[in-house]
N, CA and C of each residue as an Amber inpcrd file, in Angstrom:
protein
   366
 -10.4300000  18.9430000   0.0040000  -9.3040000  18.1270000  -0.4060000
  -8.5790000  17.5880000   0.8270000  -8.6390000  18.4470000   1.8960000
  -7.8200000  17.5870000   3.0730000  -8.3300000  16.7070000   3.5900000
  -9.6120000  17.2780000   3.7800000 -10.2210000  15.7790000   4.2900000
 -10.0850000  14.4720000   3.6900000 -10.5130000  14.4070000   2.6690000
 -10.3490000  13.2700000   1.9170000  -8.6100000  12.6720000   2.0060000
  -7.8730000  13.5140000   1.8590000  -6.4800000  13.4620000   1.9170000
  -6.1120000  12.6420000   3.6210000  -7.1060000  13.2330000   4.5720000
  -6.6170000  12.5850000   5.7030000  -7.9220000  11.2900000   5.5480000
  -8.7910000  11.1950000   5.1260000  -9.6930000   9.9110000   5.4090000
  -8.8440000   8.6110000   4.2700000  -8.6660000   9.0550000   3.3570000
  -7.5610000   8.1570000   2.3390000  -6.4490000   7.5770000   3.2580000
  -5.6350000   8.4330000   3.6640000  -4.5360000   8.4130000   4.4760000
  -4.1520000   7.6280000   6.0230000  -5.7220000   7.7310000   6.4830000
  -5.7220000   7.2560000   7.5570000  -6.3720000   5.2280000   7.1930000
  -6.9330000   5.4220000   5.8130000  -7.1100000   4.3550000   5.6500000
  -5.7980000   3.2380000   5.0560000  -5.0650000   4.1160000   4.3090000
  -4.1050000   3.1330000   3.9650000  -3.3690000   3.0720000   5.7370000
  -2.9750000   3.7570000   6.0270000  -1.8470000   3.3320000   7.1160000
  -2.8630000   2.0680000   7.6290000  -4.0750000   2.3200000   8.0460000
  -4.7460000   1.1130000   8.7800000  -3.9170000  -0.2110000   7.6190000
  -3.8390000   0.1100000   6.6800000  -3.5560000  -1.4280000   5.6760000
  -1.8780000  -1.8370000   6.3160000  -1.7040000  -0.7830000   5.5550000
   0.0710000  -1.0980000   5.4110000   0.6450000  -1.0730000   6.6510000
   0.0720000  -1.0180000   8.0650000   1.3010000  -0.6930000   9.0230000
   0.5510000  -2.5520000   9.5250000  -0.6510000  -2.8720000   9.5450000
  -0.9160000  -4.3770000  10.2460000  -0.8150000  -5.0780000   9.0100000
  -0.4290000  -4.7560000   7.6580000   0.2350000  -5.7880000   6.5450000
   1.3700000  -6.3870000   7.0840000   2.7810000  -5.4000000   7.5800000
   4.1010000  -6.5460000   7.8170000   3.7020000  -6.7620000   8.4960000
   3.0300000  -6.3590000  10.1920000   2.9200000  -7.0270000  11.1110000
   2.1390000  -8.7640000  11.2100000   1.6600000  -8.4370000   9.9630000
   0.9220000  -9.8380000  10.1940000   1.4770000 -10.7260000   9.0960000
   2.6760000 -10.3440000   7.9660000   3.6480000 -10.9900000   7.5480000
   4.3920000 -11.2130000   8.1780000   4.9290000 -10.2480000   9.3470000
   6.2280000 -10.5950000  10.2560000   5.6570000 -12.2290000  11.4800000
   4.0650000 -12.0740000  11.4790000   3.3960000 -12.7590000  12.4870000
   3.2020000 -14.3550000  12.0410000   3.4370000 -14.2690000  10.5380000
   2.8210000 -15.2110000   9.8430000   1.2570000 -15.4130000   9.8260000
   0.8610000 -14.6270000  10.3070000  -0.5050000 -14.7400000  10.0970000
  -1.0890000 -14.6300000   8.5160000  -0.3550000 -13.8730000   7.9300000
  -1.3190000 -13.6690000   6.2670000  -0.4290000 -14.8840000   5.4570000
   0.8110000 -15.5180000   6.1020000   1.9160000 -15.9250000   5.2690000
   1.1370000 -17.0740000   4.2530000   0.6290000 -17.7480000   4.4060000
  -0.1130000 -18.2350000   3.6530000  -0.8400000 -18.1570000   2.4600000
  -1.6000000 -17.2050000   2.6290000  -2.2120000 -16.3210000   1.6990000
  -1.2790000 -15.7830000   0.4770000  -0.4290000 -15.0360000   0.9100000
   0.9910000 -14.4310000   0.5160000   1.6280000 -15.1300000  -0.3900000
   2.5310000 -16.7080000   0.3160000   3.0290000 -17.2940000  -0.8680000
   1.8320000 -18.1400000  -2.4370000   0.5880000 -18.1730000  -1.4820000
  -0.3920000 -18.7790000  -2.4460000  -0.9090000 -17.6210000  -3.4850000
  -0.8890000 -16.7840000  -3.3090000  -1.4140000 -15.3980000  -4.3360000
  -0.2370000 -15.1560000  -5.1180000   1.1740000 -14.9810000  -4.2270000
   2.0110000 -13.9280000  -4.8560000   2.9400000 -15.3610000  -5.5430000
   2.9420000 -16.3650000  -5.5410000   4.0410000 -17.3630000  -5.6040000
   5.5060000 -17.0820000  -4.9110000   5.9130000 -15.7760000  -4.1430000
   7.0170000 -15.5160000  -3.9880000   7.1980000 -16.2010000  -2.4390000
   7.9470000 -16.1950000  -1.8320000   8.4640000 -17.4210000  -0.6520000
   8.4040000 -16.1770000   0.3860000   8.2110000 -16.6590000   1.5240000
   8.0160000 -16.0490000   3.0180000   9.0560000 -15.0650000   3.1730000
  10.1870000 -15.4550000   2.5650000  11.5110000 -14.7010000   3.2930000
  11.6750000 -13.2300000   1.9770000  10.6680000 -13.4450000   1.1900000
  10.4430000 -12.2450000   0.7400000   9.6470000 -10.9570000   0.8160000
   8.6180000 -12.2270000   1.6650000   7.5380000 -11.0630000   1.8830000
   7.7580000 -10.3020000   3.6210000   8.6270000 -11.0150000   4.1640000
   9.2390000 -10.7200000   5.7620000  10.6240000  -9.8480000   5.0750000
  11.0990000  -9.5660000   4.2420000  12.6000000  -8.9600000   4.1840000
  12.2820000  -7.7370000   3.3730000  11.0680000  -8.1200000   2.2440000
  11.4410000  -6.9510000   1.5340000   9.6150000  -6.4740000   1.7380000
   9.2620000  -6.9060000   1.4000000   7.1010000  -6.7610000   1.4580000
   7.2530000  -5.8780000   2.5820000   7.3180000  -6.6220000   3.8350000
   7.0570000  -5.7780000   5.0470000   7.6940000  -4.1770000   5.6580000
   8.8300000  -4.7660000   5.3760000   9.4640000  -3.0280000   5.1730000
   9.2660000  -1.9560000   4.4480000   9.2000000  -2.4010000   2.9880000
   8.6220000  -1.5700000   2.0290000   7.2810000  -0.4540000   2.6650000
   6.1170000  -1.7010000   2.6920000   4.7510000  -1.1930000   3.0150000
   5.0320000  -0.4180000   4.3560000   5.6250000  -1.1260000   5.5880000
   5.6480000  -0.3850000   6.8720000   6.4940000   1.1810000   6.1060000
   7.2750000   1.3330000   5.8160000   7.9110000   2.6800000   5.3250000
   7.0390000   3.5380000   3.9310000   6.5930000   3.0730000   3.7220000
   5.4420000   3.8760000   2.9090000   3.8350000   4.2150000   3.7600000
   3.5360000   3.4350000   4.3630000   2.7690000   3.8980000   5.3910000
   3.1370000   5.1240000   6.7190000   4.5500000   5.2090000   7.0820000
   5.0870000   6.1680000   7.6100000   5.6960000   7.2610000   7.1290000
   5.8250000   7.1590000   5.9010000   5.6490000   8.1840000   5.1630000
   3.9560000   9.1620000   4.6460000   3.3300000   7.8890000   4.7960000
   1.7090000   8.5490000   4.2780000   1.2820000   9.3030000   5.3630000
   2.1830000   8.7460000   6.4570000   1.2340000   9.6080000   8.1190000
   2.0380000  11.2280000   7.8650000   3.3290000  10.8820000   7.8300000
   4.0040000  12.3530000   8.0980000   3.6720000  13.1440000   6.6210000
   2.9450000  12.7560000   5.7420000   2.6270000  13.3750000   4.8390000
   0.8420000  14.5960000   4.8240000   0.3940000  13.5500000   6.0580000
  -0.4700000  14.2540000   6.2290000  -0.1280000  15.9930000   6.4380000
   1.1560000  15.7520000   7.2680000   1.8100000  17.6900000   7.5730000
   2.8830000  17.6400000   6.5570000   3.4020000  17.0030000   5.9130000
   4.1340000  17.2310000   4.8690000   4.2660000  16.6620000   3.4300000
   3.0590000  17.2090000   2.6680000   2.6090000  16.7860000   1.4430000
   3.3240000  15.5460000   0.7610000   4.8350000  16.5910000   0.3290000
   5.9260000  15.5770000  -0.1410000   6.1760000  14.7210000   0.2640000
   5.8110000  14.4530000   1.7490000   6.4250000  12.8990000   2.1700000
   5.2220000  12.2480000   1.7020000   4.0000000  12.6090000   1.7900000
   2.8340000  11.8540000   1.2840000   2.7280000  11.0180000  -0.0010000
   3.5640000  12.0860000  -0.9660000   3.5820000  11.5590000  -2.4370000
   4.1350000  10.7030000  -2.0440000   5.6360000  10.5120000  -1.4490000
   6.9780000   9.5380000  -1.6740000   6.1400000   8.1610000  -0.9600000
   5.3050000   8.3320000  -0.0040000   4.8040000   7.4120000   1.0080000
   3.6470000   6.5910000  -0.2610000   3.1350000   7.2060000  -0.8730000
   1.8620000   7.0060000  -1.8630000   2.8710000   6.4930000  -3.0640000
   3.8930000   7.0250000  -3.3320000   4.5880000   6.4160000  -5.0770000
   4.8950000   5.0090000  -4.2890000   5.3860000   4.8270000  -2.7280000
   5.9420000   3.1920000  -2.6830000   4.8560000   2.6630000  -2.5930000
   3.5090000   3.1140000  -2.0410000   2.6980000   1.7410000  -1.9640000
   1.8300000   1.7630000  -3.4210000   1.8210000   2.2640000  -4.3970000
   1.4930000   1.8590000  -5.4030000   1.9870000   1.0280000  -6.0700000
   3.1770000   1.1720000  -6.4620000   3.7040000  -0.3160000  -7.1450000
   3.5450000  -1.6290000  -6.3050000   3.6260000  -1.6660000  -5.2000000
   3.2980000  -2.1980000  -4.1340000   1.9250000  -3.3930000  -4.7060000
   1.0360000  -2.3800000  -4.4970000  -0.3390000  -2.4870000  -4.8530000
  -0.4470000  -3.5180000  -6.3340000   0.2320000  -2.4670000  -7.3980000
   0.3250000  -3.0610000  -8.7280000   0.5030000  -4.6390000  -8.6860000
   2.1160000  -4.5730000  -8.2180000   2.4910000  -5.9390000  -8.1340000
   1.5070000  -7.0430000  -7.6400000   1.0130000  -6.4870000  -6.0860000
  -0.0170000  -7.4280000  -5.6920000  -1.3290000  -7.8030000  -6.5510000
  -1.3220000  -6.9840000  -7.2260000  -2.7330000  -7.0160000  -8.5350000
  -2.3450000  -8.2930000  -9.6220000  -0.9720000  -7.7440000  -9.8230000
  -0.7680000  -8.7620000 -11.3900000  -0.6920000 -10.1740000 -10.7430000
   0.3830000 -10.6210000  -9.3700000   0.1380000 -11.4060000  -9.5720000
  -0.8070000 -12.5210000  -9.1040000  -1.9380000 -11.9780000  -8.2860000
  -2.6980000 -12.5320000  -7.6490000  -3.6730000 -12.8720000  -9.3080000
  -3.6710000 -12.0270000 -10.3650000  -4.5140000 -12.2710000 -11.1670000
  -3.7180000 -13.3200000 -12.3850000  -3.1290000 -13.4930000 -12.5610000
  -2.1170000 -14.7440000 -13.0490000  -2.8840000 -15.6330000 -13.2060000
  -2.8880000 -16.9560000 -14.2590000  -3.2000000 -18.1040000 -14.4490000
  -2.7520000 -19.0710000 -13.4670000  -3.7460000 -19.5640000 -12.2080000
  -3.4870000 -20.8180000 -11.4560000  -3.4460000 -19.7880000 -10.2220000
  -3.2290000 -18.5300000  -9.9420000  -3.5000000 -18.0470000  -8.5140000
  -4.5750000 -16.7220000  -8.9060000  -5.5200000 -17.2320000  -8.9730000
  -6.4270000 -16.0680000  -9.4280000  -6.7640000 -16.1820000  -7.9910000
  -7.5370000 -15.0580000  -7.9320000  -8.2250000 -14.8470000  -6.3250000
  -8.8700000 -13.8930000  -6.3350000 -10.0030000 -13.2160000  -6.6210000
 -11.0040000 -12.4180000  -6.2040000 -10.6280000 -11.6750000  -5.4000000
 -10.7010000 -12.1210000  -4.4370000 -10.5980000 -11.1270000  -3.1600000
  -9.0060000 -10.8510000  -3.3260000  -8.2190000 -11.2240000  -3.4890000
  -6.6430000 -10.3950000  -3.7590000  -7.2440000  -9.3870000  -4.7060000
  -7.3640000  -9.6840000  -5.6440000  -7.2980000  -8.5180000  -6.9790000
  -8.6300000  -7.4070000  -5.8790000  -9.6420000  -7.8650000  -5.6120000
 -10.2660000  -6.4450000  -5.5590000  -9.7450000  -5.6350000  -4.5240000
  -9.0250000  -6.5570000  -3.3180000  -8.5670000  -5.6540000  -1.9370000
  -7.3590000  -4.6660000  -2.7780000  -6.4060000  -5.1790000  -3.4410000
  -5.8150000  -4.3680000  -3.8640000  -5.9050000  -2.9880000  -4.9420000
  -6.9590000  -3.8670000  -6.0300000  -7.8610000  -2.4090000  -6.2060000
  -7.9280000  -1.7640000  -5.5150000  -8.7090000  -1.8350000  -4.7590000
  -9.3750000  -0.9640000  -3.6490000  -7.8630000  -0.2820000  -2.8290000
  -7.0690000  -0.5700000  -1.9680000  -5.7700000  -0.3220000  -1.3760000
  -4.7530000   0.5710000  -2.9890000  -5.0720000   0.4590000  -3.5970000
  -3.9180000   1.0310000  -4.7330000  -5.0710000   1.9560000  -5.0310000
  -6.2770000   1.9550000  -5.1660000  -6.9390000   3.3220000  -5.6620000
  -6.8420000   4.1630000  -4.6410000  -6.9360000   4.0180000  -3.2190000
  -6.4820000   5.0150000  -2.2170000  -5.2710000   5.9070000  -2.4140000
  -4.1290000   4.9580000  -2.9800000  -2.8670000   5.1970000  -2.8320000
  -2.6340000   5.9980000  -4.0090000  -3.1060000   6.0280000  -5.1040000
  -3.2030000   6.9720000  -6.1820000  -3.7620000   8.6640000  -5.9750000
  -5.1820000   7.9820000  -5.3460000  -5.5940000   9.3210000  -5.1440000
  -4.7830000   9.9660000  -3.8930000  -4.5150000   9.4900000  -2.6420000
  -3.2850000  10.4220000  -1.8960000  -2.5720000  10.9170000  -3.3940000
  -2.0760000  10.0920000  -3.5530000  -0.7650000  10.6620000  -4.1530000
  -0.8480000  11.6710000  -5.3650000  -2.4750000  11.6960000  -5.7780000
  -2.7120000  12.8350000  -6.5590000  -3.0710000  14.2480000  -5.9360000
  -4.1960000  13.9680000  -4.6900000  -4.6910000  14.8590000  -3.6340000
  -2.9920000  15.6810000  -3.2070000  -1.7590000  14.7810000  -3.2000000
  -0.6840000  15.6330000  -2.4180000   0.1440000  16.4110000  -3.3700000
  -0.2590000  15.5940000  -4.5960000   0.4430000  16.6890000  -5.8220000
   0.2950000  18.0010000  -5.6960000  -1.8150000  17.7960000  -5.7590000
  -2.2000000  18.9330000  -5.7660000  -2.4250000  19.4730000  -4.5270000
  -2.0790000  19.4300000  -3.4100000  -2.0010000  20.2930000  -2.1280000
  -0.5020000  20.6870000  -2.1980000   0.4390000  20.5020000  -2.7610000
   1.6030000  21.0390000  -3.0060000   1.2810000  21.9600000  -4.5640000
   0.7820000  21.9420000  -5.1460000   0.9620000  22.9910000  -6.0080000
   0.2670000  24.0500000  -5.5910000  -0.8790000  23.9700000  -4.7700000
  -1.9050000  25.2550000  -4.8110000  -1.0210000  25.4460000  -3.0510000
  -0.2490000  24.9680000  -2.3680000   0.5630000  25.8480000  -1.8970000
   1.7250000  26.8200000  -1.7300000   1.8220000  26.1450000  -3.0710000
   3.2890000  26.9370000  -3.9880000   3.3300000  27.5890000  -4.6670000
């Protein structure tokens, strides 16, 4: 279970810590308002912080379960959101919907893997 807990773990942070950076960079900004319909100054004010603080939570969760969950409950909705609305009528996109699959099934299983590494240590 840890392993997986740290190979999960080490994969989302790879997502979520060069996600704002490359919203803050404008590099994905494009992508962003065309998938999500929501405007730049949302995905730089609230997107990027969010994910960067749930990714720093997923690291210190590796030694402290609970922060793992809290780090794993923000980037799931996270995830969600990016799912629904990339799959919407007029911004469909393939590759949005499956990256986020893929990025939100990580983030589930942390966040189940830390449930259960907090109960069978308690």
């Amino acid at each position: 279970m840890t392993i997986a807990v740290w190979i999960l773990t080490v994969l989302l942070v790879a997502e979520f810590v060069m996600a704002p950076i490359n919203l803050w960079t404008g590099r994905t900004m494009p992508m962003f308002t065309t998938f999500t319909g929501y405007p730049p100054s949302l995905a730089t004010r609230v997107f990027a912080p969010v994910k960067l603080l749930g990714a720093v939570l997923a690291t210190v969760g590796l030694f402290a379960p609970a922060a793992g969950v809290v780090g794993a409950a923000i980037l799931t909705p996270v995830c969600a959101l990016y799912l629904v609305r990339p799959a919407a009528p007029g911004r469909r996109s393939g590759a949005g919907v499956g990256a986020f699959l893929l990025f939100g099934s990580w983030a589930v299983a942390v966040l189940v893997l830390d449930v259960l590494r907090m109960s069978s240590a308690g």
